[in-house]
C-alpha positions as CSV (number, residue, x, y, z in Angstrom):
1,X,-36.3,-45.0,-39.7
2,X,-36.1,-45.6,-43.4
3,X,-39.7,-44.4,-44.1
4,X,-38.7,-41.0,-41.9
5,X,-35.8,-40.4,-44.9
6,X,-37.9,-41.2,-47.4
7,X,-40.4,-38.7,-46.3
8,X,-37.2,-35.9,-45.9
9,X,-36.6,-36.5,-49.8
10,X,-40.3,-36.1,-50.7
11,X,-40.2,-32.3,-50.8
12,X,-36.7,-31.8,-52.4
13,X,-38.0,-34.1,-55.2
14,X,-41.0,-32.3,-56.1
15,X,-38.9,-29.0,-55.8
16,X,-36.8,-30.3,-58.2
17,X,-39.6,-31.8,-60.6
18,X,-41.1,-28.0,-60.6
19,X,-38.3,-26.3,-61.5
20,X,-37.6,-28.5,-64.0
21,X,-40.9,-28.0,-65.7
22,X,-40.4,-24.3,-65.4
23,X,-37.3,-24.3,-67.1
24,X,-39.0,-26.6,-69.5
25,X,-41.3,-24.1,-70.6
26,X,-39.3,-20.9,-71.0
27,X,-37.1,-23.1,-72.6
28,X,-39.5,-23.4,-75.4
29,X,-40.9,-19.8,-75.2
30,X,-37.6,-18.2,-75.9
31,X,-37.1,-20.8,-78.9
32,X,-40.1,-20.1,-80.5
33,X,-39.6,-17.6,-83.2
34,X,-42.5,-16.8,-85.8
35,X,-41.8,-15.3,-89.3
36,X,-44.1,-12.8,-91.2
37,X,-46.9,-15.1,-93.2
38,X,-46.6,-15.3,-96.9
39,X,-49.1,-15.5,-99.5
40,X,-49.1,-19.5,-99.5
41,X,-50.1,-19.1,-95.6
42,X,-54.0,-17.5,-96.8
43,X,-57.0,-20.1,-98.4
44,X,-59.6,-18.8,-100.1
45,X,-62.2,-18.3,-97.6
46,X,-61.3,-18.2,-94.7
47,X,-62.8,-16.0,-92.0
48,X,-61.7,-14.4,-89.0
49,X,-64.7,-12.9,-86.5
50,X,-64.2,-10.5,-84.2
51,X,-66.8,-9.1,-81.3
52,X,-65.8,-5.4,-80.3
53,X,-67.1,-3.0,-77.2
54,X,-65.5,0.8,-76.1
55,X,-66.7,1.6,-72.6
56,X,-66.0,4.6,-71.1
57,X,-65.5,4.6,-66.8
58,X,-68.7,5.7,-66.4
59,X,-70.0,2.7,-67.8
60,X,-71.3,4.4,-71.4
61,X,-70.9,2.0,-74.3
62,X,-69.9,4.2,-77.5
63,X,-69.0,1.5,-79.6
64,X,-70.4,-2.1,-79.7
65,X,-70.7,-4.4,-82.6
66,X,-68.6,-6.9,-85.0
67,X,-65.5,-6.9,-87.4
68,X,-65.9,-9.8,-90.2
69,X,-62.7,-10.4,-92.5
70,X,-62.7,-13.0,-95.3
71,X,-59.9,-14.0,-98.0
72,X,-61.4,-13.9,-100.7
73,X,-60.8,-14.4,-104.8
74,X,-59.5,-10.7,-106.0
75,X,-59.6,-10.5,-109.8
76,X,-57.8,-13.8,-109.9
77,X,-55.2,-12.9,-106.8
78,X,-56.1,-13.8,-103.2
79,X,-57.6,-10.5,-101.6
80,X,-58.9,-10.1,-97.8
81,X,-62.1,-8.1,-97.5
82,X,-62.1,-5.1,-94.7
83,X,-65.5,-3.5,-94.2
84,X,-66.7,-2.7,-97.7
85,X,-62.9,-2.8,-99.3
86,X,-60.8,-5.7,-99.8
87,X,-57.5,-5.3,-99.9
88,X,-54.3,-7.6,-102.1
89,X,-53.1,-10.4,-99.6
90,X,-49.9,-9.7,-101.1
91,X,-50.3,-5.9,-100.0
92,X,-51.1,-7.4,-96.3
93,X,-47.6,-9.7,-96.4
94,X,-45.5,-7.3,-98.1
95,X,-42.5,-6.7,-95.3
96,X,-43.3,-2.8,-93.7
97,X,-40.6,-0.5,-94.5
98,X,-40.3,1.2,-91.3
99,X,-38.0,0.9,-88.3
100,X,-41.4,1.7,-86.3
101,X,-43.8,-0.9,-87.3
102,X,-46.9,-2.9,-85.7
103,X,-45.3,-6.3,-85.6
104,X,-41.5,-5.8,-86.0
105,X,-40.6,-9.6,-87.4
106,X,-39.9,-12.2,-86.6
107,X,-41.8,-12.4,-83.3
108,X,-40.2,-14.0,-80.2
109,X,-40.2,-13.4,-76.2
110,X,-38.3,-10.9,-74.9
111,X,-38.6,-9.0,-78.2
112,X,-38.5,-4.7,-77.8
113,X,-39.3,-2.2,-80.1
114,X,-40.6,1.4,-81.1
115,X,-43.8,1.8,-82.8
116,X,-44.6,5.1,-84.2
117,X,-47.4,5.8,-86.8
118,X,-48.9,9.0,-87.8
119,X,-52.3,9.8,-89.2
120,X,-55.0,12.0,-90.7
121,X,-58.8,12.2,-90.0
122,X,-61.0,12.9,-92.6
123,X,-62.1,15.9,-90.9
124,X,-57.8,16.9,-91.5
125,X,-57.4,16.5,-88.2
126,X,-53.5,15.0,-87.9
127,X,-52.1,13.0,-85.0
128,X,-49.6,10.2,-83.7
129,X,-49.4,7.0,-81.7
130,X,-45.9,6.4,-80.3
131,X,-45.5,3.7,-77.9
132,X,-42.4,1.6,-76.5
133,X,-43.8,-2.5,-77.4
134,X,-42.4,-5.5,-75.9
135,X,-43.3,-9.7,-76.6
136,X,-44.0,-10.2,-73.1
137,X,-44.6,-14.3,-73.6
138,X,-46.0,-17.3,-76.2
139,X,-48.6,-19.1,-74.3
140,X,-51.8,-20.9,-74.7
141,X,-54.8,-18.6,-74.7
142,X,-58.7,-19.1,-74.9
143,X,-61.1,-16.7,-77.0
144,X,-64.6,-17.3,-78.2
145,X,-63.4,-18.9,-81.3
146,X,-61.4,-21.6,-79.3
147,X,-57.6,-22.0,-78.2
148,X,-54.7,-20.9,-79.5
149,X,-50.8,-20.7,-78.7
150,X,-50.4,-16.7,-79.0
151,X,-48.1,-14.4,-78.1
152,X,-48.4,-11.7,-75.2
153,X,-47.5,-8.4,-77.1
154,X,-47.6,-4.9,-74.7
155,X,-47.8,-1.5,-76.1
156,X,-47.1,1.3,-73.7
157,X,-47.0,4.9,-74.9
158,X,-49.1,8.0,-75.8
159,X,-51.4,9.3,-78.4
160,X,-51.7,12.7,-79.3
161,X,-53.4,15.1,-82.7
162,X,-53.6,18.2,-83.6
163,X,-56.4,19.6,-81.6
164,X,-53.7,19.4,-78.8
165,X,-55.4,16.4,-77.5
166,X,-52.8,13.7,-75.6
167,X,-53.4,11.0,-73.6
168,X,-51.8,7.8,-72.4
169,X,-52.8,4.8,-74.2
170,X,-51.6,1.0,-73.1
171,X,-52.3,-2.2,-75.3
172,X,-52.3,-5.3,-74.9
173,X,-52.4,-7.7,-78.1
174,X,-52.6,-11.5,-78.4
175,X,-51.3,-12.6,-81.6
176,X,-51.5,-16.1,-83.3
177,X,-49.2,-17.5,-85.6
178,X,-51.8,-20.8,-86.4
179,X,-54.7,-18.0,-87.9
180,X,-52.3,-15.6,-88.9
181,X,-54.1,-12.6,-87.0
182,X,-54.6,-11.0,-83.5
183,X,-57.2,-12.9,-81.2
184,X,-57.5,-10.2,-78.7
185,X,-56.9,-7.2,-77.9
186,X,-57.4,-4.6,-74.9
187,X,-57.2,-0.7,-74.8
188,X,-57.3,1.7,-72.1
189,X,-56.3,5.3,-72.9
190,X,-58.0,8.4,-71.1
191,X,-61.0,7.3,-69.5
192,X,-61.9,4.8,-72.3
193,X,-61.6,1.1,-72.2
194,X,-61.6,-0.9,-76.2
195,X,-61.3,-4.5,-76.3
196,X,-61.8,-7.1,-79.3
197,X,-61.9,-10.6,-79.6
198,X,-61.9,-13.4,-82.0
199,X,-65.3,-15.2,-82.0
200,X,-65.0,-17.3,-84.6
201,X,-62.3,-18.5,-87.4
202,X,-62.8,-20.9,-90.1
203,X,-61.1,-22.2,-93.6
C-alpha cells in the first residue's frame, strides 16, 4: 500500500522539479542585461572569423567566401581592421545617436525596437532598411569557433531603393557579449537566403 503512494507522488514531484528549472532559467534570461563594450573591452589582436554564403532558391551561390577582422595598433590608438580599412575602436564604441539603431543598448530579453537606416550605392542608387527588432532570448549557442552564451535578436521588416525595388527581408542575429560581436547571422529576403558565421575567434 505504501509503495502504491509513493508511486502516486512520483509524477507530481518531477512536475514540480521541471517547472522549477524552467522558471530557473527565464529567471536568469530576463536578468541578464549587457551594456555597449568600451574601449578597455578590445586587446590588441584579437580576431574574429567569419565564413559567409548567399544562395538564392534556385540553389545559385552568388556570394561565398570569408570576413577577417582584427584589433589592431592604429597610430598608437586601438583600431579594428575591416577589409582593406581599419577603423578607431573608439569610433566602433562611441554610443549611436539615433532612436533607430542596430543594437539599441543595453541588450536584454524581451527588448523591442525600430531600426531604420538609409543608404547610398556607389552607383547613387539610394535606399532604406526599416524593420521592427525584438531580443527574442540569451542562450547558449554553438558556431564553428566554439560556444557562446548569445542573445536571440529578430529583425522583421522591409527593404526598399530607389530603383523602386522592395522586398521583405527577416534577420536573425546571435550576438555575444563574451567576444563582443555577432556569431551568426541569417537572411532571407526576396528569393535570397545570406547567412554568416563565426569560425574562429582568438586574443
Amino acid at each position: 500500500m505504501k509503495i502504491i503512494t509513493v508511486l502516486n507522488y512520483i509524477p507530481k514531484l518531477i512536475l514540480i522539479l521541471v517547472l522549477s528549472f524552467l522558471a530557473s532559467c527565464k529567471s536568469n534570461q530576463v536578468a541578464t542585461v549587457t551594456k555597449q563594450p568600451v574601449i578597455s573591452d578590445y586587446t590588441l589582436g584579437e580576431k574574429w572569423v567569419w565564413k559567409y554564403k548567399g544562395v538564392t532558391d534556385e540553389g545559385e551561390v552568388r556570394s561565398d567566401g570569408t570576413d577577417t577582422r582584427r584589433i589592431v595598433d592604429f597610430n598608437g590608438a586601438l583600431g579594428m581592421t575591416i577589409g582593406k580599412d581599419s577603423v578607431l575602436v573608439s569610433d566602433i564604441v562611441k554610443p549611436e545617436e539615433s532612436d533607430t539603431p542596430r543594437y539599441k543598448w543595453p541588450l536584454e530579453v524581451g527588448k523591442t525596437w525600430t531600426y531604420e537606416k538609409d543608404w547610398t550605392s556607389q552607383d547613387g542608387t539610394t535606399g532604406k532598411q526599416s524593420q521592427d527588432v525584438e531580443v527574442l532570448s540569451f542562450n547558449e549557442e554553438t558556431v564553428g569557433a566554439g560556444t557562446f552564451m548569445a542573445y536571440t535578436i529578430e529583425y522583421k521588416g522591409t527593404v526598399s531603393n530607389s530603383r523602386g525595388y522592395s522586398a521583405k527581408t527577416d534577420e536573425v542575429w546571435l550576438y555575444a557579449p563574451e567576444i563582443k560581436n555577432f556569431i551568426r547571422m541569417t537572411q532571407v529576403q526576396d528569393g535570397f537566403s545570406y547567412t554568416e558565421e563565426l569560425i574562429e575567434y582568438s586574443k
